[in-house]
N, C-alpha and C positions, 0 to 999 in steps of 0.2 A: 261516763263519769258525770256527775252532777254537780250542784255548785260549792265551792270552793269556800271557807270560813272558819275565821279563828275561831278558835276553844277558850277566851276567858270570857268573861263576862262584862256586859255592854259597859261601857261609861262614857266619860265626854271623851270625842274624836275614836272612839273604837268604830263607829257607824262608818266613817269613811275609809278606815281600813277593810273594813268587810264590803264594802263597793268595791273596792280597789281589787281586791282578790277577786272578787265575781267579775269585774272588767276584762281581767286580763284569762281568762278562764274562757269568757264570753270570744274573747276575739280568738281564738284556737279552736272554738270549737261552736257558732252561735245559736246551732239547734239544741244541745245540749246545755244550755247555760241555763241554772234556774231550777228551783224545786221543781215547780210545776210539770217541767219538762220530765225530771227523773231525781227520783224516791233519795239516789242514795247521796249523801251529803260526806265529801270529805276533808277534813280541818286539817286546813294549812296555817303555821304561825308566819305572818309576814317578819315578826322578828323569833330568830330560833331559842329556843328556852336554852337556859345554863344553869340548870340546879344538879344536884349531887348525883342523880339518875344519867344525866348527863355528862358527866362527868365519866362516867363507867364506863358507859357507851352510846352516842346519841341518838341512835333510831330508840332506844327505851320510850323517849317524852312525846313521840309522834305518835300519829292517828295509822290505825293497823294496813288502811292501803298504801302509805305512805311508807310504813315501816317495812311493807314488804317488795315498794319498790326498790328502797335501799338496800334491800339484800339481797334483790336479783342480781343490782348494780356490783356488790360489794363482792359478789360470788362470780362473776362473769368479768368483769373491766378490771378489779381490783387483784386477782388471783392471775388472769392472763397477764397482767402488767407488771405484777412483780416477777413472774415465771420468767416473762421474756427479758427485762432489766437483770434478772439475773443470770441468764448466759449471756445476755450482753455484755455482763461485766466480766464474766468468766472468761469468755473467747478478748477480751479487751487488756486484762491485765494477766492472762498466761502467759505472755509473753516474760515475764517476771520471773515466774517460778521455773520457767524454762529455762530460763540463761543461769539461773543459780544453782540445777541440777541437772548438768553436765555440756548445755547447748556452747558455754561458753567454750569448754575444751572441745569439744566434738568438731566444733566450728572453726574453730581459733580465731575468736574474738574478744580480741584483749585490747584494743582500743575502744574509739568512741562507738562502736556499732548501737549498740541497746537507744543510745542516746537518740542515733539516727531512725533506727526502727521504731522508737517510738514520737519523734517528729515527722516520719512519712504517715504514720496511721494520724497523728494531728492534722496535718495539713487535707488527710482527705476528709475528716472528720468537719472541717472549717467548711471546705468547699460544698459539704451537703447539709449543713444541719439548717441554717437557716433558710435555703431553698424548699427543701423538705416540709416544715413548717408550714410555710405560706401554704403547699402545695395540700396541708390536709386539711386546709379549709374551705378545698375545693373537690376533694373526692373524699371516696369512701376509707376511712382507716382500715376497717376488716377485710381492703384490697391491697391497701398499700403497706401495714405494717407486717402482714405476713410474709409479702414479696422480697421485701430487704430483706428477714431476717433468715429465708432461706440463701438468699446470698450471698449473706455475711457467713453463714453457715458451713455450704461448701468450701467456701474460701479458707474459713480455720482447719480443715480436712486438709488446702491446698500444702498448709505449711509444714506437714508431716512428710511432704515429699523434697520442699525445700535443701537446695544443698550446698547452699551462699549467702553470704549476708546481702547482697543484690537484691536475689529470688525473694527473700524475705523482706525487703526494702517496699519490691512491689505488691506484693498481698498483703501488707499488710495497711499501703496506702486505700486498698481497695476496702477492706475489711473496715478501715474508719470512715469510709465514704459512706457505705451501706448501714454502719451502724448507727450515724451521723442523726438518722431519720427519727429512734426511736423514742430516747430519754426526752428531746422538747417536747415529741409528739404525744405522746401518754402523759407529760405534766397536761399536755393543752386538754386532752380529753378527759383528765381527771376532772378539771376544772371548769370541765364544760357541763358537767353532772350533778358535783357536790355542792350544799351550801357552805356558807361562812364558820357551821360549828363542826363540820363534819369535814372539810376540806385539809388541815393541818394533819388529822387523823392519817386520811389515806393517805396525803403526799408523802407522808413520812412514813408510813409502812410501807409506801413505794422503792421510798430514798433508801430505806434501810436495807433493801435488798443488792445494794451495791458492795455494803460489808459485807454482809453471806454472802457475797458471790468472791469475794477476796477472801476470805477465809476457807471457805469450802474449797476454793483453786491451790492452797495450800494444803490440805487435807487431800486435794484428790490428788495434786503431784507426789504426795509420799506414799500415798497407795499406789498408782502407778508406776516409780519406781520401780518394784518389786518385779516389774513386767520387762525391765532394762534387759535385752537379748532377744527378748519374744518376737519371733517373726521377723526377726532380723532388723528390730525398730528397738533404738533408744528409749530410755526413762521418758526423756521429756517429747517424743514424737507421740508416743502412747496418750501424752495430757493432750495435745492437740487434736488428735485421731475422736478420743472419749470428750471433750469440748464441741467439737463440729456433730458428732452423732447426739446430742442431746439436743442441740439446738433446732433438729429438723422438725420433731416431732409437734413441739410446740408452737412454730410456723404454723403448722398444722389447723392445731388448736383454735389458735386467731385466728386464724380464716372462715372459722363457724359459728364463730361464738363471740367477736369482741363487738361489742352493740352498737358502733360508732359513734354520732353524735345524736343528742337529743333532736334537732331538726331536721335529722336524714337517717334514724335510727328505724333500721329495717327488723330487729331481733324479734326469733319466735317466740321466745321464751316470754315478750313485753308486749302484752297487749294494746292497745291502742288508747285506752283510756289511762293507761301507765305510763307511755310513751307524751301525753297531752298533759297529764301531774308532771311528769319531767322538765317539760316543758314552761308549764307554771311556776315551778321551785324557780328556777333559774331567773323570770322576770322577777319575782319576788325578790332575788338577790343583786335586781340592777344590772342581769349580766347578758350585754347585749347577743343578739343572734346573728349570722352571717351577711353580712351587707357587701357590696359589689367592690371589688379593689377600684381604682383612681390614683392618677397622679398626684392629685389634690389632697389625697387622703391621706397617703404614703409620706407626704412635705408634711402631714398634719400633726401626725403620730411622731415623727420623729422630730422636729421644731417647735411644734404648735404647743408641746409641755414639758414636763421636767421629767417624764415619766424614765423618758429611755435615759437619758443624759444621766440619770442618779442609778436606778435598779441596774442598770450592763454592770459598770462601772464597780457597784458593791458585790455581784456574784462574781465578775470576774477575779477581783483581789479573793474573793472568798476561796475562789475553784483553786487559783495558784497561789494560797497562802494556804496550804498545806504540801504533806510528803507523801500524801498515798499513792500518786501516780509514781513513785520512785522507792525502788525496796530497800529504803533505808536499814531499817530493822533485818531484816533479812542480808544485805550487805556487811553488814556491822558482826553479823553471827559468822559470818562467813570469813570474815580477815584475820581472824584466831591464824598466827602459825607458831608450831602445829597446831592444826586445825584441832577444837575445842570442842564445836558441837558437828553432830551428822547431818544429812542432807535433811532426812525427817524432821532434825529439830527447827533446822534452817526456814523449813518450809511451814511448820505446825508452830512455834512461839512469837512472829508477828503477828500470829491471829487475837493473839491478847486485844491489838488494836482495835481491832472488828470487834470483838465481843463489847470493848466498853463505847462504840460508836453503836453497835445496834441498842444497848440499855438506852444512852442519853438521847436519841434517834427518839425514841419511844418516850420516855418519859418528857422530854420536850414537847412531843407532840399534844400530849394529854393535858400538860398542864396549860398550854395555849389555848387549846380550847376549852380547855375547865376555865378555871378559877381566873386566870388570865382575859377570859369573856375577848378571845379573838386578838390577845397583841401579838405580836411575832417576835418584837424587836426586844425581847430580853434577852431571849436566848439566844439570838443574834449576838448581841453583845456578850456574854457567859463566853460562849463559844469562842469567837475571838480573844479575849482576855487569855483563855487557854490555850490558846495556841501561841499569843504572844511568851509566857510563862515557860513552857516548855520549849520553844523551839529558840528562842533565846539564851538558853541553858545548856542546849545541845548545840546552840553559835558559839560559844565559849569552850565548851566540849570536856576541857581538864574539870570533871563533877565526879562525884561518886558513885559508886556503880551501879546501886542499887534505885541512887536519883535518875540517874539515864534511862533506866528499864520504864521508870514511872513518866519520864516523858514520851517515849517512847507511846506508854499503853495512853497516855493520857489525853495526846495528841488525837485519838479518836473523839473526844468531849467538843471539838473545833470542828470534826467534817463531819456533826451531825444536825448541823442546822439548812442543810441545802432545802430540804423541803418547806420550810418556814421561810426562807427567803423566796420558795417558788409560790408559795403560797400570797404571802405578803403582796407579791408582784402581779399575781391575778385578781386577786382583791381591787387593787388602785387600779387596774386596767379594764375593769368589768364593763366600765359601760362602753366600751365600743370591743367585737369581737378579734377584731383582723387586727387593733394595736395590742390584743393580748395575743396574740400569737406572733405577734411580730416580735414585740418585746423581750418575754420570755424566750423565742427563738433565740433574738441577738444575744441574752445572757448566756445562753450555749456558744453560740459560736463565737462569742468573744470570750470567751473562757479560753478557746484551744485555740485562738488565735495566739496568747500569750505561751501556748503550750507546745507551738512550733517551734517555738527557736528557745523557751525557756531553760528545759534541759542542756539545750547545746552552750550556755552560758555559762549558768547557776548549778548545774546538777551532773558536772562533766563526771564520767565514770571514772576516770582517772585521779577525781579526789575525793574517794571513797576510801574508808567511811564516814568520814568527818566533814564532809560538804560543806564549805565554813560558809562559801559565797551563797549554797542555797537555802541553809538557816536564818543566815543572816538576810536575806532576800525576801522569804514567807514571814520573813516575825515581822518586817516591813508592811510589808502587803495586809497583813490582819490590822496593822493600827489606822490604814488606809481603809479598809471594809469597816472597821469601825465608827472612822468619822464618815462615811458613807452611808449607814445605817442611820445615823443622827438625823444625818441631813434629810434623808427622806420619813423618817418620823419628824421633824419640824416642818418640811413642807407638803406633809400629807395633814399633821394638826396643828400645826405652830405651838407645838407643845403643851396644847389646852387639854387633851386627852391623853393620859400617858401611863 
């Protein structure tokens, strides 16, 4: 690949941006740096264009090897990531659609069990995500995220055999240990790929595959269902059996195919002069490359800014200032007696939620990088407002019933901003690599740190369906995410940029 150069046209200070690109071009590769060396010339913008083309879709405004590195990228990292995010979310919240379609009689669990089974997959889920993190900044992804996710794989198979709340206690502590590794690990390596106009994009077509994977788990337990006797296995054994068998294949997959990082990217599919533009995007975006851990580094990152202290802080209230980890909707359809709707409705009308979380998923994403030229923090804030509004609503609960449905569905306009906050957070962390990984880690795993013992507070089973204490709990928590968003748009531009 040859030298590296914007596409406008010279004027005052463009000369030392077109040095600055051949520099950093030069030091990756120094035989190759230079017309003279080689013919082919391709044009990098050190800042990424945002006109209407781009707005559509951002590789349109790029130069054609550039465009077709991003579609290696977008076809290989972007399609594996959301494949595996979505049985991850599948094998993660069946547990749901299980207990509302028969597990709870089958089992006789009619106290706090759900509350517990899903505090044991917390608590494993804690003990590995930020371990895991650190740990792919040091090996290879298309070694390490295959290997969990066959063994979170098997394990969802395990719980088809389960036949105590105990049994299920333990697989499924095991099941959030392994799975613990994925969702920081593929924000880290999105982020280790895309630029600033293209990043919001992916992470959000990443994030949105958390609601199809909650919706589709609703749709597959009413089909499954149907299977209730077969082989001498339950409705809801059948979702776990069909959960664990999908999950194997695409282990698989990643094991061939996910390119890892631009600095250790071994992919056939990426030539080497493709793999060295990768490489280039990335300085251009300020975003540093793997440097050596330290004591010194580790006090640095977590003391030395404001970085962790604000971003943990506002994903966490974000993560547990909603109800999707908990089947409110679904609970609520279920307390009819006599019972009102069937298990199929039970299982297929809180997908409403999903459907209006994957729209605003999406169109959040677009308009941050459009028009919005890269801020996150709108719809950060939208988001929350919306969740204050409805789950406020449903704190009170005596509403009409038509208003509760609409909080209900609306309450997805709130859990569609995780990737704009993952996004935002790689952004500010770009220039050292190991506090973007750290960080973005800790926002994981201080998520489900609060989501150990949250449930067993705020979301007891036993007051259901009206959870006054954990309404009232998450409409808290958004108005807390929201002065948390402020703060780190003032001390990211003291509100000079907004």
């Amino acid at each position: 690949m040859g030298k590296a150069a914007v596409d406008h046209p010279a004027e005052e200070g463009s000369m030392d941006t077109f040095q600055h690109v051949d520099m950093v071009l030069s030091e990756h590769d120094p035989e190759k740096a230079g017309p003279a060396n080689n013919p082919t010339v391709t044009e990098i913008r050190p800042e990424p264009k945002r006109g209407w083309r781009n707005f559509i879709w951002d590789s349109l405004d790029k130069s054609p090897e550039e465009r077709r590195l991003v579609q290696k990228i977008d076809l290989a990292l972007l399609t594996l990531g959301c494949l595996s995010y979505f049985v991850k979310y599948l094998d993660q919240i069946n547990i749901n659609n299980a207990f509302v379609s028969g597990m709870k009689e089958d089992l006789s669990l009619y106290g706090n069990q759900l509350n517990i089974m899903q505090t044991c997959w917390g608590v494993g889920y804690l003990l590995g995500g930020l371990p895991s993190n650190i740990l792919l900044t040091r090996v290879r992804p298309s070694r390490f995220i295959p290997l969990v996710e066959v063994l979170w794989g098997g394990l969802t198979l395990c719980l088809t055999a389960c036949k105590t709340a105990k049994q299920i206690y333990v697989v499924r502590f095991f099941v959030g240990l392994f799975e613990s590794a994925l969702y920081p690990g593929m924000i880290y390596i999105i982020g280790s790929w895309y630029r600033s106009d293209e990043l919001a994009k992916r992470t959000c077509i990443f994030q949105v595959t958390s609601a199809v994977g909650t919706m589709f788990s609703g749709y597959l337990m009413a089909a499954v269902y149907h299977l209730d006797g077969q082989s001498g296995l339950h409705g809801w054994q059948w979702l776990f059996l069909v959960d664990g068998l999908i999950t194997l294949p695409i282990a698989v997959a990643c094991f061939f195919l996910l390119p890892d990082l631009p600095s250790n990217c071994r992919a056939r599919y990426l030539s080497k002069e493709e793999i060295t533009l990768a490489q280039v995007r990335m300085e251009l975006e300020g975003r540093a490359s793997r440097e050596p851990f330290s004591k010194a580094k580790i006090k640095r990152i977590v003391f030395g800014t404001w970085h962790w202290w604000v971003l943990v802080p506002m994903y966490t209230f974000w993560n547990n200032g909603g109800s999707s980890a908990q089947p409110v909707f679904a609970q609520y359809l279920k307390n009819f007696d006599p019972p009102k709707y069937s298990v199929a409705q039970i299982n297929t009308y809180p997908t409403i939620t999903g459907g209006v979380q994957v729209f605003t998923t999406l169109f959040f994403a677009w308009t941050s990088d459009g028009f919005l030229k890269g801020r996150r923090w709108p719809a950060v804030i939208v988001g929350g407002c919306f969740n204050i509004m409805c789950y406020s609503s449903l704190w009170h609960w005596n509403i009409p019933e038509g208003w509760r449905w609409a909080c209900y569905a609306l309450s997805g306009v709130g859990s569609s901003v995780a990737g704009l906050i993952m996004s935002w957070a790689h952004e500010i962390c770009s220039s050292d690599n190991e506090e973007r990984a750290i960080v973005t880690g800790s926002m994981n795993q201080m998520a489900y740190v609060f989501q150990m013992w949250l449930p067993l507070v705020a979301w007891k089973q036993t007051t259901a369906p009206q959870y006054t204490s954990g309404f009232a709990t998450i409409t808290f928590f958004n108005v807390c995410m929201i002065f948390f968003a402020l703060l780190a748009l003032y001390l990211q531009t003291g509100f000079r940029k907004i």
